[in-house]
LOLO-553119 format. One record per residue (C-alpha): residue in three letters; x, y, z. Coordinates in nm, 3 decimals. Example, Ala and Ser with C-alpha at 12.3 -4.5 7.8 and 13.67 -1.06 7.14 Angstrom:
<r><r>ALA</r><X>1.230</X><Y>-0.450</Y><Z>0.780</Z></r>
<r><r>SER</r><X>1.367</X><Y>-0.106</Y><Z>0.714</Z></r>
END
This chain:
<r><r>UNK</r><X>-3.140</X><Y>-2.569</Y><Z>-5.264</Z></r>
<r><r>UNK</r><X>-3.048</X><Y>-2.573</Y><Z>-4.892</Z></r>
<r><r>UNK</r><X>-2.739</X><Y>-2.747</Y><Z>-4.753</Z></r>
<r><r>UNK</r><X>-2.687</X><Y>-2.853</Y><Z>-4.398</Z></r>
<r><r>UNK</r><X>-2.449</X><Y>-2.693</Y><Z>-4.243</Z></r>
<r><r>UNK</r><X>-2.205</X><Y>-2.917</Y><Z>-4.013</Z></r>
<r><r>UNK</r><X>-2.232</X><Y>-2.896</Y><Z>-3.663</Z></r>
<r><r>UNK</r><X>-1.823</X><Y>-2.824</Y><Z>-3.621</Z></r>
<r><r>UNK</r><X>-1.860</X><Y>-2.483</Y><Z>-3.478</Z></r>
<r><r>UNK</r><X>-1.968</X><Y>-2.574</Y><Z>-3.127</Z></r>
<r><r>UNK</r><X>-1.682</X><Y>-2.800</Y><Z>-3.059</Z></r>
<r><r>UNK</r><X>-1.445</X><Y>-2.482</Y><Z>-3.111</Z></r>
<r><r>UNK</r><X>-1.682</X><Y>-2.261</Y><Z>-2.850</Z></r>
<r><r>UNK</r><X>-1.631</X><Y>-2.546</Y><Z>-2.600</Z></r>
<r><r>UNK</r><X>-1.287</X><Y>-2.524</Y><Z>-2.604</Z></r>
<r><r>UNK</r><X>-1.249</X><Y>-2.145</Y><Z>-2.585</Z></r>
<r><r>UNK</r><X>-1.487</X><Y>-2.158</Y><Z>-2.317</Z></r>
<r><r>UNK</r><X>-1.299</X><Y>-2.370</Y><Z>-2.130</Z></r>
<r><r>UNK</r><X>-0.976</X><Y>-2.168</Y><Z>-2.203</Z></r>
<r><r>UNK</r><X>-1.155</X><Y>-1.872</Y><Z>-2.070</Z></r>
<r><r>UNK</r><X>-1.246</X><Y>-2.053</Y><Z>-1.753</Z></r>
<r><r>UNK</r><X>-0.889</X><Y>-2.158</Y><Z>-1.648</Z></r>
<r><r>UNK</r><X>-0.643</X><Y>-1.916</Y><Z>-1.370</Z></r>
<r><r>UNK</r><X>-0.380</X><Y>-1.781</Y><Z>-1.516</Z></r>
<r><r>UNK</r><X>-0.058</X><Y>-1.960</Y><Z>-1.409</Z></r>
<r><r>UNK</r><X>0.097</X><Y>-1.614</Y><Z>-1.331</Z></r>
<r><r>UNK</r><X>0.224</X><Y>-1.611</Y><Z>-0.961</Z></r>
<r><r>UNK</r><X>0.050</X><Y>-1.316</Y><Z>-0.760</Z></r>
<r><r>UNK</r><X>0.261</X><Y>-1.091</Y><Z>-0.572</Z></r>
<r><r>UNK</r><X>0.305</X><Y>-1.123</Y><Z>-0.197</Z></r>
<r><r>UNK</r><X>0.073</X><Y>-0.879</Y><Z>0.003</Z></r>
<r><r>UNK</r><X>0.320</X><Y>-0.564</Y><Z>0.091</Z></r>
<r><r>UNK</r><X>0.482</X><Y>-0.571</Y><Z>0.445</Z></r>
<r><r>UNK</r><X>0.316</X><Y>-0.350</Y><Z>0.694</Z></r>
<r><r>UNK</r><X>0.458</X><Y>-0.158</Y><Z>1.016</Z></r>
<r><r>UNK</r><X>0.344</X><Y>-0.057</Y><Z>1.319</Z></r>
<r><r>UNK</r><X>0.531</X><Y>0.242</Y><Z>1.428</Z></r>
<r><r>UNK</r><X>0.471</X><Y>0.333</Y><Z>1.829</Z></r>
<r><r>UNK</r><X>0.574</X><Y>0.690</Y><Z>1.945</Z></r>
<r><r>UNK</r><X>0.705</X><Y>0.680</Y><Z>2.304</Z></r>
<r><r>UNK</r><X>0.598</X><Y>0.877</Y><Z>2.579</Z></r>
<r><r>UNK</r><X>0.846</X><Y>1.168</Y><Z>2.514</Z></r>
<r><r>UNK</r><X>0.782</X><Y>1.160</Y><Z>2.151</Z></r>
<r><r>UNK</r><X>0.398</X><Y>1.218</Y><Z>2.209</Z></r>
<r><r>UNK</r><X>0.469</X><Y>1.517</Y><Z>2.456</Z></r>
<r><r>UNK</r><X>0.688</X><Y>1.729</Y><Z>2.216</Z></r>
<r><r>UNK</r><X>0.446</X><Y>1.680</Y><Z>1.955</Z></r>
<r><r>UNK</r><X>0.152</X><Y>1.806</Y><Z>2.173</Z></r>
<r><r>UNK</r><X>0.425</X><Y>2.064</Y><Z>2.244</Z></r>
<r><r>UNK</r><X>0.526</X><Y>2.156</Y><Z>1.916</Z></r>
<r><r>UNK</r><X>0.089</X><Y>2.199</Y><Z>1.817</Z></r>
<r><r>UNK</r><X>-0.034</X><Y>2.579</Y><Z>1.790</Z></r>
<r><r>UNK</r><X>-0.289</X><Y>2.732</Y><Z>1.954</Z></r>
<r><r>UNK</r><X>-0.547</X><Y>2.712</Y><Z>1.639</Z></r>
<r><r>UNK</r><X>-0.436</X><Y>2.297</Y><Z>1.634</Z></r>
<r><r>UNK</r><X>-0.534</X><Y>2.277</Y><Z>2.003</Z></r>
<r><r>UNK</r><X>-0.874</X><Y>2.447</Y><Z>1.941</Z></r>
<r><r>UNK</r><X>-0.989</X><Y>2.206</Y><Z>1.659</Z></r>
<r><r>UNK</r><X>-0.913</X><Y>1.925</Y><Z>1.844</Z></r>
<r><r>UNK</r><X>-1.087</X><Y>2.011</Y><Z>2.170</Z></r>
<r><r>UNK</r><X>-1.409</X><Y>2.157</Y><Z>1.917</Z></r>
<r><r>UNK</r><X>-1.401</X><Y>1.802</Y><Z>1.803</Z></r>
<r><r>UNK</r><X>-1.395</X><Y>1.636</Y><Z>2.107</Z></r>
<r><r>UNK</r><X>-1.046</X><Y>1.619</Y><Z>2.241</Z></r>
<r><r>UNK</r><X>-1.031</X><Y>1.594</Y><Z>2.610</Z></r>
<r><r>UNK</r><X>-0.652</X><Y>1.660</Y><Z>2.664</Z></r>
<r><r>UNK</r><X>-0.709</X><Y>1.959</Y><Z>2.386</Z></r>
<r><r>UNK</r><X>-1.025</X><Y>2.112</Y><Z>2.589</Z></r>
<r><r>UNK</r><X>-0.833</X><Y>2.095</Y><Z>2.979</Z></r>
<r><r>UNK</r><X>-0.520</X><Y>2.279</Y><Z>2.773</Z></r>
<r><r>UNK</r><X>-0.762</X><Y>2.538</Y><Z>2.692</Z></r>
<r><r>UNK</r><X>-0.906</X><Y>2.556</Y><Z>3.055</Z></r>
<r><r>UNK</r><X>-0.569</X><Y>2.547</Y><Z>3.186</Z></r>
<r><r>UNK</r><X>-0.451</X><Y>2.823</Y><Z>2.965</Z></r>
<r><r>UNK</r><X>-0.746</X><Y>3.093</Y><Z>3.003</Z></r>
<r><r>UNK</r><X>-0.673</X><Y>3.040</Y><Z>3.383</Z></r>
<r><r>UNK</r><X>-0.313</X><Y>3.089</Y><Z>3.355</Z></r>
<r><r>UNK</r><X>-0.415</X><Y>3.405</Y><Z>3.127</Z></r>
<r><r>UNK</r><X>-0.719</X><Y>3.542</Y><Z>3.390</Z></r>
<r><r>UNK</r><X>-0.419</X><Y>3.515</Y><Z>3.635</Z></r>
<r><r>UNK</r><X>-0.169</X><Y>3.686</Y><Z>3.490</Z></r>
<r><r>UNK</r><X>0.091</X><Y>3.384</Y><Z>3.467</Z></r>
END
């Protein structure tokens, strides 16, 4: 013989559905603080001092306009002499 079988079982799907569905009440962290760091002018010129010869020849092969008229400036000096 075949019994019905109450329709109880939805009622508890609903309400885990619902649970699902909800935010968490957990606070989210707060973005991390960024910085901007400048260099000054001096800064900038001892670090373009402190760069090797092989630095300074990537950089003007990849476009680098101050890199390319140290390399001019420097096969000149060489051709004379200095």
């Amino acid at each position: 013989m075949i019994t019905p079988i109450p329709h109880a079982t939805p009622a508890q799907a609903a309400d885990q559905s619902t649970a699902a569905r909800q935010p968490s009440l957990q606070p989210t962290p707060p973005p991390a603080a960024t910085d901007t760091v400048t260099l000054s002018a001096a800064a900038t010129v001892r670090q373009e001092l402190a760069e090797t010869s092989v630095q300074t020849a990537r950089e003007a092969s990849h476009g680098d306009i101050q890199a390319k008229n140290l390399l001019v400036r420097e096969a000149a000096d060489k051709k004379l002499g200095l």
